[in-house]
C-alpha positions as CSV (number, residue, x, y, z in Angstrom):
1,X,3.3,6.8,-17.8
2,X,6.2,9.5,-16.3
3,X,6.1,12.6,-18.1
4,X,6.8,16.4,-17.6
5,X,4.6,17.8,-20.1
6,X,1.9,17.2,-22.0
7,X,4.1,16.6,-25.4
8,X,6.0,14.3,-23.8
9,X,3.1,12.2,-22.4
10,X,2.0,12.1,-25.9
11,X,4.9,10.4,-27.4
12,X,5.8,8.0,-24.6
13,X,2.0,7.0,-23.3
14,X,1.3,3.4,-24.2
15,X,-2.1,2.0,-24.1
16,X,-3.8,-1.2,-24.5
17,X,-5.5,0.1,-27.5
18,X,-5.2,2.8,-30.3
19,X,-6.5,5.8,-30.6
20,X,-9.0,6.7,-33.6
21,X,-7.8,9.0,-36.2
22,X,-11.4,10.9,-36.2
23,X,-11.6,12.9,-32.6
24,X,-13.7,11.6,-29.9
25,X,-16.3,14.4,-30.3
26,X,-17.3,13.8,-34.0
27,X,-17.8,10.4,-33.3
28,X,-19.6,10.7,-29.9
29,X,-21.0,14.5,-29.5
30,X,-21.7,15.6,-26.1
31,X,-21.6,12.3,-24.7
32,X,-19.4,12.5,-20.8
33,X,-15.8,11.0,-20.8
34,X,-14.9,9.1,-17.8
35,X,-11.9,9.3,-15.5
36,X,-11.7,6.3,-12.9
37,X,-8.8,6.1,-10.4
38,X,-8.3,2.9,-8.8
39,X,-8.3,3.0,-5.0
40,X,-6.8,-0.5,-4.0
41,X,-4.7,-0.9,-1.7
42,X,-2.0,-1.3,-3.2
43,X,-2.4,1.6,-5.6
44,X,-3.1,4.2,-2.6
45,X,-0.2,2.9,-0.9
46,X,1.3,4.7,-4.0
47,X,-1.1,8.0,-3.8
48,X,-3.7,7.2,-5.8
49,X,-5.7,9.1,-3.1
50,X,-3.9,12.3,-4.5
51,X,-4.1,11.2,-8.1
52,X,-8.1,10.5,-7.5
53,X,-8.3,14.6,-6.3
54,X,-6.5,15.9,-8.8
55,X,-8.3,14.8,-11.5
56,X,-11.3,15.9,-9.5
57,X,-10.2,19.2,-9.0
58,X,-8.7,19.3,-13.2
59,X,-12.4,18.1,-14.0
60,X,-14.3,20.7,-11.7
61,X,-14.2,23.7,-14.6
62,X,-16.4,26.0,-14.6
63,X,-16.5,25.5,-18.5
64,X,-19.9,23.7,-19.4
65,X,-17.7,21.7,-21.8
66,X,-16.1,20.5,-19.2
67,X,-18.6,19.8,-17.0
68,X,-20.6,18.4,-19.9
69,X,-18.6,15.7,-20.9
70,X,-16.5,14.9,-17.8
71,X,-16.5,12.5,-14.9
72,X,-14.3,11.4,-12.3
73,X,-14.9,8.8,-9.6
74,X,-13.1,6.0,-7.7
75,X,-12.8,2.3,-8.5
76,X,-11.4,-1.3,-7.2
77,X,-8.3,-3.4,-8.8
78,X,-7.8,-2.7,-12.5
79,X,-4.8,-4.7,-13.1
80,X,-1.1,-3.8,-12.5
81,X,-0.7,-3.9,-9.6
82,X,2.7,-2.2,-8.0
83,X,2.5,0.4,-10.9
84,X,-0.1,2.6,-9.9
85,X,-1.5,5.6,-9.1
86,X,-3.5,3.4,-12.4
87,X,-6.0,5.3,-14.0
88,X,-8.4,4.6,-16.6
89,X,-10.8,7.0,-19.1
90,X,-12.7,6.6,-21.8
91,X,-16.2,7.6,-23.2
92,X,-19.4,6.7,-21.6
93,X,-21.3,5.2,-24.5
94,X,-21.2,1.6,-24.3
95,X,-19.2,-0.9,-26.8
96,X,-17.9,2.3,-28.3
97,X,-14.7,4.2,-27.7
98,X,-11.0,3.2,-26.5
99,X,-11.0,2.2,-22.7
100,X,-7.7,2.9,-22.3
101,X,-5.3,2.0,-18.8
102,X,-2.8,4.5,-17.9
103,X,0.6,3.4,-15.3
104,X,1.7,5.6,-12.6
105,X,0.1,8.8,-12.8
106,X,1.2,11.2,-10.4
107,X,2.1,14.3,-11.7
108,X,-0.4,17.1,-13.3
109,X,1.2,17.3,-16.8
110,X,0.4,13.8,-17.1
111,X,-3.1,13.8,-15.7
112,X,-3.7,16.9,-18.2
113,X,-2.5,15.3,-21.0
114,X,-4.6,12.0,-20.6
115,X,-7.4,14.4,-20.6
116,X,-6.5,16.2,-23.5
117,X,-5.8,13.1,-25.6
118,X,-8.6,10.9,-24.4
119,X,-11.5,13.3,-23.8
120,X,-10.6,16.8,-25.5
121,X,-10.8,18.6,-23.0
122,X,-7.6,21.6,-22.2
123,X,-5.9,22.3,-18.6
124,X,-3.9,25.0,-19.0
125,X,-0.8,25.5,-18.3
126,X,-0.6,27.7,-15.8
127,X,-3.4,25.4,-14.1
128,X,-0.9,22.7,-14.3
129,X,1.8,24.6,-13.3
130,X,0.0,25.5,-10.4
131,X,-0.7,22.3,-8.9
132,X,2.8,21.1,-9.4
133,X,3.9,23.9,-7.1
134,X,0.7,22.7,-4.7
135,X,2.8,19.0,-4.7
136,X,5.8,20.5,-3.9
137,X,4.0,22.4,-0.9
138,X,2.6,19.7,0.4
139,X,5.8,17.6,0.2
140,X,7.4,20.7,2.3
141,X,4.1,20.6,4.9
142,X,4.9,17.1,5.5
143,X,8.7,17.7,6.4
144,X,7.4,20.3,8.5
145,X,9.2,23.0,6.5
146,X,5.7,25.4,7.1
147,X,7.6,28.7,6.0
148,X,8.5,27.2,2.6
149,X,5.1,25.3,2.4
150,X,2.9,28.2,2.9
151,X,5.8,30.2,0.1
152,X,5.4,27.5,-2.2
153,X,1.2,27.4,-1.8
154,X,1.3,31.3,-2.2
155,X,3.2,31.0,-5.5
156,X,0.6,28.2,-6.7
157,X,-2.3,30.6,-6.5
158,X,-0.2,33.4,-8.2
159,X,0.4,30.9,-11.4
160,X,-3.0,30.4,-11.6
161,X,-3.5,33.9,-13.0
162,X,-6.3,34.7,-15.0
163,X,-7.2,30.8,-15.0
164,X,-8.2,30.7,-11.7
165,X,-12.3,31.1,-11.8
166,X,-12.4,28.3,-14.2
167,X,-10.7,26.1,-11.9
168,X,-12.3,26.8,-8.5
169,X,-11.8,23.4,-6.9
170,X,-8.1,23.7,-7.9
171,X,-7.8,26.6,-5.9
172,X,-9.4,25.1,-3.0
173,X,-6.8,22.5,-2.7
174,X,-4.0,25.3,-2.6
175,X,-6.0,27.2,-0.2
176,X,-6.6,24.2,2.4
177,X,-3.1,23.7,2.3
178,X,-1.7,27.0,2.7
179,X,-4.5,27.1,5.7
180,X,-3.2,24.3,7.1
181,X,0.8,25.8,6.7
182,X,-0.5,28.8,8.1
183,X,-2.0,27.0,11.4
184,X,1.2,25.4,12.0
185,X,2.9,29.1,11.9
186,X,0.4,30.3,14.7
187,X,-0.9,32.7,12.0
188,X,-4.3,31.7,12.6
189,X,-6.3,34.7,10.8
190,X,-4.2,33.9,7.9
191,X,-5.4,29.8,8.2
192,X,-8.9,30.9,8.8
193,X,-9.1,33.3,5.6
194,X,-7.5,30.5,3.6
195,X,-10.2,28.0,4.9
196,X,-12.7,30.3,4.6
197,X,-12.2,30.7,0.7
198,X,-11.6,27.2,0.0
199,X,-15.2,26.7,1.6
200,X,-16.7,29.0,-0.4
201,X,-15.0,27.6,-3.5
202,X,-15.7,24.3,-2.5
203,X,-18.5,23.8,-0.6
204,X,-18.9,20.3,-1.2
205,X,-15.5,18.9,-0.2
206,X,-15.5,17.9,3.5
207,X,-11.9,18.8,3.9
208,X,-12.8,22.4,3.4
209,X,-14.6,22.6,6.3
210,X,-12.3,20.6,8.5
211,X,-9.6,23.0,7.5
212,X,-12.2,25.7,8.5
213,X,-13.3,24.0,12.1
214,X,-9.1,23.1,13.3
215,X,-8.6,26.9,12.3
216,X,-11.2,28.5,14.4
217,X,-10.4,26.0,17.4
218,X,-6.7,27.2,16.7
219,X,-8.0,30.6,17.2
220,X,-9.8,29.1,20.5
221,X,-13.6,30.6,19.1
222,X,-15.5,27.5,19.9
223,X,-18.7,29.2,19.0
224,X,-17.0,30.1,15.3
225,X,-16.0,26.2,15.2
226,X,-19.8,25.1,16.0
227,X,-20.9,27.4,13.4
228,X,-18.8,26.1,10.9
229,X,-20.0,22.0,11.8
230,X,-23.3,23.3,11.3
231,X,-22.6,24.4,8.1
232,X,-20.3,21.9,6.9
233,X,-23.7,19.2,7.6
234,X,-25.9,21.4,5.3
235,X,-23.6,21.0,2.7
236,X,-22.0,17.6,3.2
237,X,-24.6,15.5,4.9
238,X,-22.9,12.8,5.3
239,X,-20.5,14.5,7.9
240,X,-23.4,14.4,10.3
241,X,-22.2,11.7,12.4
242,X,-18.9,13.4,12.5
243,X,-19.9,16.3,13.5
244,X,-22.2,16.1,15.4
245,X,-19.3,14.0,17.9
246,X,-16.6,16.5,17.4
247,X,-19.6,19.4,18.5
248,X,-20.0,17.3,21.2
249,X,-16.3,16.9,22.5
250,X,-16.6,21.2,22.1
251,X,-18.7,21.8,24.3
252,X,-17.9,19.5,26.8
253,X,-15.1,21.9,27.1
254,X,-17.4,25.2,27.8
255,X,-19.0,23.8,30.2
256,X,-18.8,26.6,32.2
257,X,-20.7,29.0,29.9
258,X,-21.3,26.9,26.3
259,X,-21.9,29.1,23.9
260,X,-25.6,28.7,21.8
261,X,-24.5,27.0,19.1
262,X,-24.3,23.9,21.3
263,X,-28.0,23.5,21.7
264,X,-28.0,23.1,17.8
265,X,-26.3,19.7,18.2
């Protein structure tokens, strides 16, 4: 579906089955809805890579509803193929509840309103708000227009208002990219406090800390770039490997006096 707002999504969204006039919860309780974002190739050729994080990041409340009753994860081919970013949700109790296929998401009006109308569960608007402006900064980062980027990201984080501790990982997202708009304006501090938050908001997302590691090599502190490897294993152990190479490259740079942090490696 295209849509700008939520209303709108809800009068022009068609789906391969209908709806039940009783709501989802009184049929199903506290059961978990499920979000799954295909990640073919020929739907991330059309940034289903994107749509896959924002629904993470619209999923990631703080709310124990939300948490409760939803989850988001990846998945191959599911039909229609050159209309994608395809998404499709439904409940995860099995032979019950719509599974319903959704065309072309893209934008976060429409991800919010599948999730209100399929699982129940509210993004508000200023969320929603936010995270448009977050597409449009990235779009700018990519034309290399960094001033209006890191503008755009810092009007993002104001919309979020008094959402924003509800929707941590959404301001993660921002921060990494103003970070990252920052870096590219030589205002390192600025891209390491950026990184820095989005770390702490969101520990587990590996981009985090790679924002975090470019900004402190930026800043040429090798010894705060080590540190922040370290840390990013403990928390995402799967970047091991990864790290563990890049710490490598590091320190073959300091040879002349490597700082401690390489013996940890």
């Amino acid at each position: 579906i295209s849509a700008l707002s939520r209303k709108r999504a809800r009068t022009t969204a068609t789906t391969a089955t209908t709806a039940p006039s009783t709501p989802l919860s009184a049929l199903f309780g506290a059961v978990s809805g499920e979000i799954e974002v295909c990640q073919n190739k020929h739907c991330r050729k059309q940034g289903s890579a994107e749509t896959l994080q924002l629904f993470h990041d619209f999923a990631a409340s703080t709310s124990d509803r939300s948490a409760r009753r939803c989850s988001v994860s990846e998945c191959g081919c599911i039909g229609d193929c050159g209309k994608g970013p395809n998404v499709r949700s439904g409940w995860a109790v099995a032979g019950k509840g719509p599974a319903k296929e959704w065309n072309g998401v893209v934008r976060p009006a429409t991800a919010a309103a599948i999730m209100a109308i399929d699982l129940e569960l509210d993004v508000p608007d200023a969320i929603v708000e936010a995270y448009e402006l977050h597409l449009e900064a990235a779009d700018l980062l990519k034309s290399r227009s960094f001033s209006q980027s890191e503008a755009k990201s810092s009007a993002a984080l104001d919309a979020m208002g008094a959402a924003a501790p509800e929707f941590p990982s959404v301001e993660a997202t921002i921060r990494i990219g103003r970070s990252e708009a920052r870096a590219a304006l030589n205002d390192h501090a600025g891209a390491v406090e950026d990184a820095q938050a989005a770390c702490a908001l969101d520990a587990g997302r590996a981009r985090s800390w790679w924002a975090l590691r470019d900004a402190n090599v930026a800043t040429g502190d090798v010894a705060a770039a080590l540190d922040t490897l370290y840390s990013a294993v403990e928390h995402v152990p799967s970047l091991r490997n990864m790290a563990q190479a890049d710490a490598a490259a590091l320190c073959s740079l300091e040879q002349e006096a490597p700082p401690p942090q390489c013996r940890v490696f």
